[in-house]
Structure formats: structure tokens, C-alpha cells
N, C-alpha and C positions, 0 to 999 in steps of 0.2 A: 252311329251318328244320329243326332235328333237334333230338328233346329224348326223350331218354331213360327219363325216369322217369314212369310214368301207370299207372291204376291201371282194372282193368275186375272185373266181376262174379265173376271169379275168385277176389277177396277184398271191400274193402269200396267199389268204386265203382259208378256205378251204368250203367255202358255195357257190353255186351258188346265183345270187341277188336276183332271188324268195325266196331264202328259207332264205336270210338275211330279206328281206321284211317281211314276214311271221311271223318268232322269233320276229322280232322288235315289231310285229301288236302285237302279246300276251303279250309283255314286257309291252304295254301301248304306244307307242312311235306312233303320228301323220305324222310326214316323218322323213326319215332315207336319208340320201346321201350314196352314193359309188360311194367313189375315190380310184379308183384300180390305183396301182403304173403303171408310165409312164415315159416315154424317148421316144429319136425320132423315139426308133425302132418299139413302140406298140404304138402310141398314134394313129394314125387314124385304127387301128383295136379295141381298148380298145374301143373308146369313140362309133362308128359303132356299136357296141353292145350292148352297152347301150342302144342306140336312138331305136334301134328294141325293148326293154324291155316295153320304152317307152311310144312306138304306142299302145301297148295294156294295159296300165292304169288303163281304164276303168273294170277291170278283178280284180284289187287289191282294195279289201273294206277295207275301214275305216283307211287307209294309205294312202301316196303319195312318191313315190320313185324317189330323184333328181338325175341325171346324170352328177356326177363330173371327176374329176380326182385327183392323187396324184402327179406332178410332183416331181422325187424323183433321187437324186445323180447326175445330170448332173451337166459338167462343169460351173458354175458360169454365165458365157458368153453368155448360151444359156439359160438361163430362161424365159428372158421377152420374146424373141424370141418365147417360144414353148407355154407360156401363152397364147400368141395372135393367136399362132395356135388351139392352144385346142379349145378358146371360136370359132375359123373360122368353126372347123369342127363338132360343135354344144355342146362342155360341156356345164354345165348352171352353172359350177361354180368351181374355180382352187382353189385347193390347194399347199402346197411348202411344201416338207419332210425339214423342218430346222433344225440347227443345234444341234441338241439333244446330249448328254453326253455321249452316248452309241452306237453309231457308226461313222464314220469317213468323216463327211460330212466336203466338201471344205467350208475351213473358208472366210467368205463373203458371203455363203449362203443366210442369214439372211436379210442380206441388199439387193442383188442384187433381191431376190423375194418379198420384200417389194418397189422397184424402179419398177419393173416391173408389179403391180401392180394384186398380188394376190390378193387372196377372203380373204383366211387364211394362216395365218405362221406357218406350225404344231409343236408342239415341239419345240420349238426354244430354248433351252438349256440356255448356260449360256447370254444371250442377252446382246447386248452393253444400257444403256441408251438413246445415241443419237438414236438408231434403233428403239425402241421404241418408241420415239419422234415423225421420222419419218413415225412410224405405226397408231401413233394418226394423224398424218396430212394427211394420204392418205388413212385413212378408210381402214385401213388392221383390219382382228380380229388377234389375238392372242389366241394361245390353250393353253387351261388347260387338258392336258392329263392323261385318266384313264389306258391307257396301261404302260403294264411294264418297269420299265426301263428310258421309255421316261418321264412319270411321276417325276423324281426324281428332273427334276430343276421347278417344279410347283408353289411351294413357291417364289423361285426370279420372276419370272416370273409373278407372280400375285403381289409382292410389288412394281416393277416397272410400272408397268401398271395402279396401283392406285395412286402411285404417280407422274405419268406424265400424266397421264387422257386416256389410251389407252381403246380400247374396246376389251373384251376376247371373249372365246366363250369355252365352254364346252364338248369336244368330246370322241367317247372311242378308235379308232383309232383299230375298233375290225377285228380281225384275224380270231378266231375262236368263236362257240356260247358262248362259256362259256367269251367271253370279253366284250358281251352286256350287259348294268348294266342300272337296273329296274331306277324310279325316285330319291329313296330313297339314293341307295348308290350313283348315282351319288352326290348328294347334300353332301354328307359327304366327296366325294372327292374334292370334292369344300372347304368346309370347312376346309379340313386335308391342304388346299394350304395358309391355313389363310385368308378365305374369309369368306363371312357372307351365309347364305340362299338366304337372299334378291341380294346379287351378284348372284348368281344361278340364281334367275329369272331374272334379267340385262340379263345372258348369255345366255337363254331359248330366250328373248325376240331378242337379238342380231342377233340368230343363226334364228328365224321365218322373221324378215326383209332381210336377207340374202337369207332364202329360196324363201321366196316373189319375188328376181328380179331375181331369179334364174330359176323360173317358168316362169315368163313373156320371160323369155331367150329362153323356150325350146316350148312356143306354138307358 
């Protein structure tokens, strides 16, 4: 199991990244990413913290803990901009809070973190077509989100994507422990989006090439 997107004390969860690491390792899960939410005013403190988690690696068996980020609510304008700052100051791999149903993100979101050339477009709510198009051409994933809330445009989101050929990616977007989900249910939230099992492994497979350059990023 690999799921990329989790969230620790860093910003607003409520796990330090050992003890997301840790949960994750008993879940069954080979790497876990945390992407703690970011803007201009934490990103070189956020990502700093991580890269120290990092150096000592060697300490976490039978896991691998990537050091991402969530870039989340900033003006439009400043996306690619702090994208290309995050990977300067060593993330190994950017995500984009998109425009999900249930909170009030600036419309163009969606596009301007797919031009600027995210890893992943989290949540990305009700998605234009064309946006999508554009996330097939430029090697963005797309989430299928198990968190709450965010989860509720999963379905469009997954028929768009299969029918414009975009790549997904399966994450839990977890807060707290009880949001990491074993291999089992995630596979059923996969399917609850109207996808098959064998799409789950597509997203399983997605999300291990992702972590692949993501790693070569961070030695």
C-alpha cells in the first residue's frame, strides 16, 4: 500500500510523521508521503523538518517515509511560483489542495497547479474537462480521495479521467489515525468512485513510479 498524501503536526494533523510512519508500517503500507499544508509563510520551515526526519531513515524498518508538501489556498498566481520553490528547498514531491466541494478554494485553482506542474491535483472537485485533458498531457495524477467531504466529487472525477485517459492516484488525505485505511477499504473506495480493483492497482502502480523519482529527488 502507498499513499502519498497525510498530513502530521507539521500543519493541521494531529500525529507527529514518526508515529504517521509507524500506523502506516502496521496498516501494511511500504511508503506513506506527508504533505503538511503550506503557503509562503511555512514552506521553508515545513519542508526543513521533514529533510531532518529524513537523514535518519535508516531507523524506520520495513517503510520509506517521502517528504512532500501540500500546497493549499494561495492565491492562484502564486502556485507554480512556490512549486518550484518547495522542490529548490528539497520536497521530493508537490502536491495542490484543489478545488474540492467543501471549502472555498479560488476558482482556477485546478488549472493553474496543473500549468505549474504538480506531482498531484488533490481533490480537485467538480474538474473542467479541458483540465483534465491538460493533466493527461502534462503528467499531473489526479486523486481519488478517501477523506471526508473531499471524497464526494470521486465519481466525476474518476469518469473524466477514464474517459480522457488521465492518470489517478489513490490517497487518504489523512488527519488523524483513524483516516488511514488498510488495503482492503481502500480498494472499495476505489470502487465506490466506479472504478474496478484492477484501476486500484493502475493507482497503487501510479503512485510507486511517482514515489520512485521522488526518492531519487531526495538522495
Amino acid at each position: 500500500m502507498i499513499d502519498l498524501h497525510t498530513h502530521s503536526i507539521l500543519s493541521d494533523g494531529e500525529l507527529l510523521p514518526s508515529e504517521i510512519a509507524r500506523r502506516a508500517q502496521a496498516l501494511g503500507y511500504r511508503i506513506v508521503g506527508i504533505s503538511d499544508h503550506v503557503d509562503s509563510s511555512n514552506l521553508e520551515t515545513v519542508v526543513a523538518s521533514m529533510l531532518r526526519l529524513i537523514e535518519r531513515m535508516e531507523y524506520y524498518t520495513n517503510i520509506t517515509v517521502l517528504p512532500g508538501v501540500e500546497i493549499t489556498h494561495v492565491p492562484k498566481r502564486l502556485i507554480a511560483d512556490l512549486i518550484v520553490e518547495a522542490r529548490r528547498l528539497g520536497a521530493a514531491y508537490v502536491v495542490v489542495h484543489g478545488e474540492t466541494l467543501v471549502e472555498p478554494v479560488e476558482e482556477g485553482t485546478n488549472h493553474e497547479a496543473i500549468l505549474g506542474g504538480t506531482d498531484i491535483l488533490a481533490h480537485p472537485g467538480l474538474i473542467t474537462r479541458a483540465d483534465v485533458r491538460l493533466a493527461r498531457e502534462r503528467g499531473v495524477l489526479l486523486e481519488i480521495s478517501a477523506r471526508k467531504g473531499h471524497s464526494l466529487s470521486n465519481g466525476h472525477v474518476a469518469r473524466l479521467a477514464r474517459e480522457e485517459g488521465a492518470e489517478l492516484i489513490y490517497d487518504t488525505d489523512a488527519h488523524s489515525p483513524s483516516d488511514l485505511t488498510a488495503e482492503g477499504q481502500a480498494r472499495r473506495i476505489v470502487m465506490g468512485a466506479g472504478l474496478s480493483a484492477d484501476d486500484f492497482t493502475v493507482m497503487q502502480n501510479n503512485a510507486l513510479n511517482m514515489a520512485k523519482k521522488a526518492l531519487e529527488a531526495v538522495r
